[in-house]
FINULO-967527 format. One record per residue (C-alpha): x negated, y, z. Coordinates in steps of 0.02 Angstrom, whole numbers, m for minus. Layout:
% residues N
<site c1="X" c2="Y" c3="Z"/>
...
% end
This chain:
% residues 279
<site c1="1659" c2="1521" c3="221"/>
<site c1="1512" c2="1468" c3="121"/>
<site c1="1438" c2="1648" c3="139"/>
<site c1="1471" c2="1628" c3="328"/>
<site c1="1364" c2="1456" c3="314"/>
<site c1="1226" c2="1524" c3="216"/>
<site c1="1182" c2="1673" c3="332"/>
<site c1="1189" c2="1556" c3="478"/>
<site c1="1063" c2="1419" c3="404"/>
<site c1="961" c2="1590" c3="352"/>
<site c1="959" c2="1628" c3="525"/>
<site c1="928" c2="1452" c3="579"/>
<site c1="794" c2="1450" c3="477"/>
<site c1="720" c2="1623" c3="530"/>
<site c1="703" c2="1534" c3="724"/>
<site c1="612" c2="1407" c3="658"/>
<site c1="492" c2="1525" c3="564"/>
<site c1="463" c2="1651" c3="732"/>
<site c1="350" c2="1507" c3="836"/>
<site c1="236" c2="1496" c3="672"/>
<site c1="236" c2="1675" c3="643"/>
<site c1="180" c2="1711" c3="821"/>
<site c1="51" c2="1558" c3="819"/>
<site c1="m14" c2="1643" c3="659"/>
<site c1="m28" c2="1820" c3="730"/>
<site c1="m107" c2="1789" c3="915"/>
<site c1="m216" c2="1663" c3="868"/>
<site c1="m279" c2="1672" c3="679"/>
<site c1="m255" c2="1845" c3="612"/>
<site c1="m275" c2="1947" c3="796"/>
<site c1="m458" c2="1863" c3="807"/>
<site c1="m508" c2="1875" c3="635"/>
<site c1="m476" c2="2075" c3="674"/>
<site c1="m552" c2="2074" c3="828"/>
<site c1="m712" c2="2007" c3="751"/>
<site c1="m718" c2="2115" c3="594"/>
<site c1="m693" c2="2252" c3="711"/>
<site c1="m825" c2="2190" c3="852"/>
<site c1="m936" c2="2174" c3="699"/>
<site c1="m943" c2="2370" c3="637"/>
<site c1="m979" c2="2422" c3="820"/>
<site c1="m1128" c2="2445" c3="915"/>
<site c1="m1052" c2="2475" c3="1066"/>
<site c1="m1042" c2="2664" c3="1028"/>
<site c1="m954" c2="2693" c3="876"/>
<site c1="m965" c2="2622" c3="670"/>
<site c1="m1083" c2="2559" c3="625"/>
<site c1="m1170" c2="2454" c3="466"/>
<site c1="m1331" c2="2407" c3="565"/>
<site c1="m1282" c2="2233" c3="615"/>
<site c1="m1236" c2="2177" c3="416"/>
<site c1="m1422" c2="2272" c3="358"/>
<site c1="m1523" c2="2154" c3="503"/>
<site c1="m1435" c2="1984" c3="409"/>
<site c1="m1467" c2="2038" c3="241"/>
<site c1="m1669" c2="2108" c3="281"/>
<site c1="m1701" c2="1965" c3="414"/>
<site c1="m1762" c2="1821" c3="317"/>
<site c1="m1731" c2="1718" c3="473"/>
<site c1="m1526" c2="1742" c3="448"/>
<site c1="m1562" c2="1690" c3="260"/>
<site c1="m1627" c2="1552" c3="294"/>
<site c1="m1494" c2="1514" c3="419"/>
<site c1="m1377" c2="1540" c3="283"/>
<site c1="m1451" c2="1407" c3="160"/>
<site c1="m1473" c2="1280" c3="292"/>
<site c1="m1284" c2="1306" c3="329"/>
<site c1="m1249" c2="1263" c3="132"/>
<site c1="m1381" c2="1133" c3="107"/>
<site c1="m1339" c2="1040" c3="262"/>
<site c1="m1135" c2="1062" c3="231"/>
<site c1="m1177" c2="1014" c3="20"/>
<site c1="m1264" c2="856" c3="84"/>
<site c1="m1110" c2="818" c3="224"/>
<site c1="m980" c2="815" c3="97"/>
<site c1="m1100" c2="743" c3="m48"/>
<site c1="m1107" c2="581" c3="81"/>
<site c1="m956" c2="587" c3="97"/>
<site c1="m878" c2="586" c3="m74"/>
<site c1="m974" c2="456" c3="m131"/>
<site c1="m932" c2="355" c3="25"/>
<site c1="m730" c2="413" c3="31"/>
<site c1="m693" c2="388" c3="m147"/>
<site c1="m722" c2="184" c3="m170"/>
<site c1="m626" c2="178" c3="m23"/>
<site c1="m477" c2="280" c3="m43"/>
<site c1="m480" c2="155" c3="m222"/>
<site c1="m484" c2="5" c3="m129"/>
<site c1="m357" c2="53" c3="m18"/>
<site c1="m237" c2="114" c3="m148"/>
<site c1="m251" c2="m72" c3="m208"/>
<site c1="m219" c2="m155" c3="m49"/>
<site c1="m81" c2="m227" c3="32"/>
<site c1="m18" c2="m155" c3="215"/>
<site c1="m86" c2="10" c3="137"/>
<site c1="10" c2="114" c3="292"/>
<site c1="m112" c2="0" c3="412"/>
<site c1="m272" c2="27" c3="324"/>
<site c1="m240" c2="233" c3="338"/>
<site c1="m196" c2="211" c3="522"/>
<site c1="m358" c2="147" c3="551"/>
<site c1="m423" c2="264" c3="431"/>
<site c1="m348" c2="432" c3="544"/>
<site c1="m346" c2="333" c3="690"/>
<site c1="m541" c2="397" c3="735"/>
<site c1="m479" c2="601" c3="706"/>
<site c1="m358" c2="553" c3="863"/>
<site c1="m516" c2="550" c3="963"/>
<site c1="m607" c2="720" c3="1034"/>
<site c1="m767" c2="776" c3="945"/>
<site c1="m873" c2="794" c3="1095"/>
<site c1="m812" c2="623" c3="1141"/>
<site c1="m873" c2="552" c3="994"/>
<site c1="m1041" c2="661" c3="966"/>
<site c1="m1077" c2="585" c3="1165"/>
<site c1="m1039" c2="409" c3="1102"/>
<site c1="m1160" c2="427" c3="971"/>
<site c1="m1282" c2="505" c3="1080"/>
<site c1="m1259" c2="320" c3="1171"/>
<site c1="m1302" c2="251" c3="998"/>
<site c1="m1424" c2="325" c3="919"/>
<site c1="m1528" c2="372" c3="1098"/>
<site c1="m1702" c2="294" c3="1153"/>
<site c1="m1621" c2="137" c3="1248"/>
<site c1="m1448" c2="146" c3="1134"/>
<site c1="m1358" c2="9" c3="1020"/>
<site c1="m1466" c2="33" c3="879"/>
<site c1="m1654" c2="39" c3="952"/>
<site c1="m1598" c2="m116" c3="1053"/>
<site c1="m1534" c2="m199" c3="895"/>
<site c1="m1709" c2="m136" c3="795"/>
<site c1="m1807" c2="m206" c3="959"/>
<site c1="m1741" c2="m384" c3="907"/>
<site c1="m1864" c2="m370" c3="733"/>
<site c1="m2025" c2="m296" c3="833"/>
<site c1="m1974" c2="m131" c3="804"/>
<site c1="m2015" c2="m7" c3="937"/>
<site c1="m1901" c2="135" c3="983"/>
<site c1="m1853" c2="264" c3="848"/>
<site c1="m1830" c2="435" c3="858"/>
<site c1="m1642" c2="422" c3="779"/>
<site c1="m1579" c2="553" c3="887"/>
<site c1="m1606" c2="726" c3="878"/>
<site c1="m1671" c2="725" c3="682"/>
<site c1="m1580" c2="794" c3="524"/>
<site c1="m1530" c2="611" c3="488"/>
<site c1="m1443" c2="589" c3="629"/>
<site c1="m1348" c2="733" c3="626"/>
<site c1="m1298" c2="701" c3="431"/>
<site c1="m1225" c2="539" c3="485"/>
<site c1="m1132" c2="613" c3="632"/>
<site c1="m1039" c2="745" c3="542"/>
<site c1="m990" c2="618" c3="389"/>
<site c1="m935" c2="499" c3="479"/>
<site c1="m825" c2="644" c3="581"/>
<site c1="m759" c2="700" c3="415"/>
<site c1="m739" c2="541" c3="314"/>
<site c1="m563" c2="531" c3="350"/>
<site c1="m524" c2="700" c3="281"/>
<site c1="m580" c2="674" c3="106"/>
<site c1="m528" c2="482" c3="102"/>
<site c1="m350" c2="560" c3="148"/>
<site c1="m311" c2="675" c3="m10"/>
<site c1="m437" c2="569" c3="m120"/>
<site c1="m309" c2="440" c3="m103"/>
<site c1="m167" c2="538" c3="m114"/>
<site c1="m214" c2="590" c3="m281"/>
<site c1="m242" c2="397" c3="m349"/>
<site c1="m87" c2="332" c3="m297"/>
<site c1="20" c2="470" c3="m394"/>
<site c1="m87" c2="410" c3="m542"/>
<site c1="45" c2="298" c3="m633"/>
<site c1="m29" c2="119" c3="m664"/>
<site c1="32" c2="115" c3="m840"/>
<site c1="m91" c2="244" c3="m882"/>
<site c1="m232" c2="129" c3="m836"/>
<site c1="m155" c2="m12" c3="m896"/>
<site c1="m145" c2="80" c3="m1060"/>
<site c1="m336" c2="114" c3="m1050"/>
<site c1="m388" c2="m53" c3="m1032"/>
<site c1="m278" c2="m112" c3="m1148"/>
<site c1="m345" c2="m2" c3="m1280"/>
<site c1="m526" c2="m74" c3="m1246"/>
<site c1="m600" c2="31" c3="m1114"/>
<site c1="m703" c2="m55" c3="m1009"/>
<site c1="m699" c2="m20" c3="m825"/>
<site c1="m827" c2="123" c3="m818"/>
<site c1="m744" c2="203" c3="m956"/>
<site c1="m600" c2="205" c3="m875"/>
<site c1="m659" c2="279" c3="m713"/>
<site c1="m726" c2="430" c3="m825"/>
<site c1="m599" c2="464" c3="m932"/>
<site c1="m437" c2="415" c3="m848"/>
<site c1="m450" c2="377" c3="m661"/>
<site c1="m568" c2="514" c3="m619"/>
<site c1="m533" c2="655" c3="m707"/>
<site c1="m311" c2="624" c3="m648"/>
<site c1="m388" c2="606" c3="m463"/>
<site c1="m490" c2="780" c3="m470"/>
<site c1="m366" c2="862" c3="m373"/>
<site c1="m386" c2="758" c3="m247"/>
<site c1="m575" c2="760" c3="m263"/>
<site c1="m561" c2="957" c3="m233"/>
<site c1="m447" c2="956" c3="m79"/>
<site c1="m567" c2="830" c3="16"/>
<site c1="m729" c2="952" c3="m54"/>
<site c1="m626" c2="1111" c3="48"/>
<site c1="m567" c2="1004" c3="186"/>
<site c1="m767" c2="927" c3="211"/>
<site c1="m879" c2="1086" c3="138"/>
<site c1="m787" c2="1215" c3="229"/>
<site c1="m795" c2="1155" c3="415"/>
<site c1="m967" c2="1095" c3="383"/>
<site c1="m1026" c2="1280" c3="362"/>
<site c1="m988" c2="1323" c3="545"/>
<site c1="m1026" c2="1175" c3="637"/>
<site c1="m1139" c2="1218" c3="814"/>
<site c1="m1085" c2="1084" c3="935"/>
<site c1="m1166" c2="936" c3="834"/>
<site c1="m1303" c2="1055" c3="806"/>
<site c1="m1329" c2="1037" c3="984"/>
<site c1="m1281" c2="874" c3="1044"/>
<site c1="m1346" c2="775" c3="895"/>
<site c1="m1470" c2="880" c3="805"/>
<site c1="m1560" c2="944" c3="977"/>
<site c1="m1563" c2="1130" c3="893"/>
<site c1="m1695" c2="1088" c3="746"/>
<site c1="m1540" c2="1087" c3="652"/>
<site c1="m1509" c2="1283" c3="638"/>
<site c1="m1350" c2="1340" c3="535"/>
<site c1="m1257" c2="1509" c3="554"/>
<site c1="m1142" c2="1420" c3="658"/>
<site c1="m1277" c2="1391" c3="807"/>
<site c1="m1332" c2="1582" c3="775"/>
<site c1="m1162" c2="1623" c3="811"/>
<site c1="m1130" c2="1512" c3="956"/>
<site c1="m1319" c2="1600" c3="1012"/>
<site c1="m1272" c2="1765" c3="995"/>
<site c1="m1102" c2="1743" c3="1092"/>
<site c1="m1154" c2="1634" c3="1225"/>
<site c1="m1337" c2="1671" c3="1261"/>
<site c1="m1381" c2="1832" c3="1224"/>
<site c1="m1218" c2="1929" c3="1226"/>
<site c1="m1260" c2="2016" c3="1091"/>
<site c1="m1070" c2="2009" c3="1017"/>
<site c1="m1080" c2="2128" c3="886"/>
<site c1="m1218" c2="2042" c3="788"/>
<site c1="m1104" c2="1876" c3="833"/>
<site c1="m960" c2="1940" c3="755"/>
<site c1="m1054" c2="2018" c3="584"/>
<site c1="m1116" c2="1833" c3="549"/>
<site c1="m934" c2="1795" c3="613"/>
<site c1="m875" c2="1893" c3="454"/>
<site c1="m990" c2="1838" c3="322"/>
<site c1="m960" c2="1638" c3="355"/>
<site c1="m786" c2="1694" c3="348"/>
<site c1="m825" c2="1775" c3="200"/>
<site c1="m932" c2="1650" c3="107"/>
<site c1="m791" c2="1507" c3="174"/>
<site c1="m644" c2="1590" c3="79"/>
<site c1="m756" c2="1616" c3="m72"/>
<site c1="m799" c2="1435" c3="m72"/>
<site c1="m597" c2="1397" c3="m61"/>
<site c1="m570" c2="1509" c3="m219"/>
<site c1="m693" c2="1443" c3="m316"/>
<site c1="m630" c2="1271" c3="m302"/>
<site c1="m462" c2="1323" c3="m290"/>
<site c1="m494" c2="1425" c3="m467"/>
<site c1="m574" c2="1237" c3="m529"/>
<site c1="m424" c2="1135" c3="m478"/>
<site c1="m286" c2="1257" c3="m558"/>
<site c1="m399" c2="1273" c3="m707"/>
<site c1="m418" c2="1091" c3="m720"/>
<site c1="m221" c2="1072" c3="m697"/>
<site c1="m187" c2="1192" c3="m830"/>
<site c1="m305" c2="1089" c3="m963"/>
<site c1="m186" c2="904" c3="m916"/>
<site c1="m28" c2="1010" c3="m959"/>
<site c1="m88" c2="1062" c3="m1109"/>
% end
């Protein structure tokens, strides 16, 4: 009988595995090959001339370090915003509230929210009407690098407060407790205890900011007016406007590339990092 019970709950189990399977198969791996294989064509047979015209144009270069500088200085913002906060909110009371207003924002669509700030930040928007107040003529907040810095951190503040906070609230109290009551002053603290027992968390947020922030396009567009160029509005170019889908899917495969390498390398930090608490 309890063999009979085990092979059905392994079966049971196996349906529930099948939808995820599928999902995985049509619409993550089946692309990815489609792309690598789109990318080693020129619409004739193999080919490696569409990897050789990234690597000799300086143009796709330069694409690529915008993508990194402009994704480094997305999550930089915000770390240094999400980590006081996920902090203070590990402190509070009604904590469940606080993180439903928190992920409340990610319920939202992204081109609802890059129009709103379009609204905002536009000639005759909330915040030139609020500068006008002071004597201050109308800026040029939209369409700038600042603008779309602000846009994309606030769009993925909630993804690094999320796991930052996670990590602090398995941090058992006593542990601080202990470090204050051993004369550590609060700074101290923060860099030897709280931080260092919170890196985890710190590392999930980095892959769960850095990553997406290499291919962004449509906030390229909407917010940074195209003088924000990242391999992610080459891409979107190359698809949609000159049909040229072979180049498309070569850059395609090297941000895919360059995104898992960025996941292993903090990946490789966080496991090291666990291995040095457990000895």
């Amino acid at each position: 009988m309890k063999e009979m019970k085990n092979n059905v709950m392994k079966k049971s189990k196996l349906i529930f595995v099948i939808p995820y399977v599928l999902w995985l198969i049509l619409f993550v791996i089946a692309p990815i090959v489609l792309i690598t294989i789109n990318a080693f064509s020129d619409g004739h047979g193999f080919t490696l001339d569409n990897f050789r015209r990234f690597f000799v144009d300086g143009t796709f270069l330069r694409m690529t370090l915008n993508s990194f500088w402009y994704a480094f200085l997305i999550t930089l913002f915000t770390l240094i915003i999400s980590y006081p906060v996920a902090y203070i909110l590990s402190q509070l009371k009604n904590q469940q509230f606080w993180l439903l207003l928190i992920i409340l924002p990610t319920w939202i669509n992204l081109l609802l929210k890059a129009y709103a700030f379009i609204g905002i930040f536009g000639q005759h928007g909330l915040v030139n009407n609020f500068l006008h107040l002071f004597g201050i003529g109308p800026q040029n907040i939209l369409f700038t690098n600042f603008a779309f810095i602000f846009v994309a951190a606030y769009i993925e503040i909630p993804f690094m407060i999320l796991p930052i906070y996670n990590a602090i609230t398995d941090i058992d109290p006593a542990v601080i407790q202990a470090a204050r009551d051993l004369g550590a002053n609060k700074w101290q603290t923060f860099i030897k205890v709280l931080w260092p027992l919170s890196k985890s968390g710190v590392e999930a947020g980095v892959q769960a900011v850095f990553i997406p922030s290499l291919s962004l396009f449509m906030l390229t567009r909407l917010i940074g007016g195209n003088r924000v160029i990242t391999l992610g509005t080459a891409i979107e170019e190359y698809f949609m406007t000159t049909m040229n889908w072979p180049m498309g899917s070569a850059i395609g495969v090297i941000l895919i590339f360059l995104m898992v390498v960025v996941m292993l390398i903090t990946t490789s930090s966080d496991s090291h990092h666990k291995k040095r608490i457990e000895l």
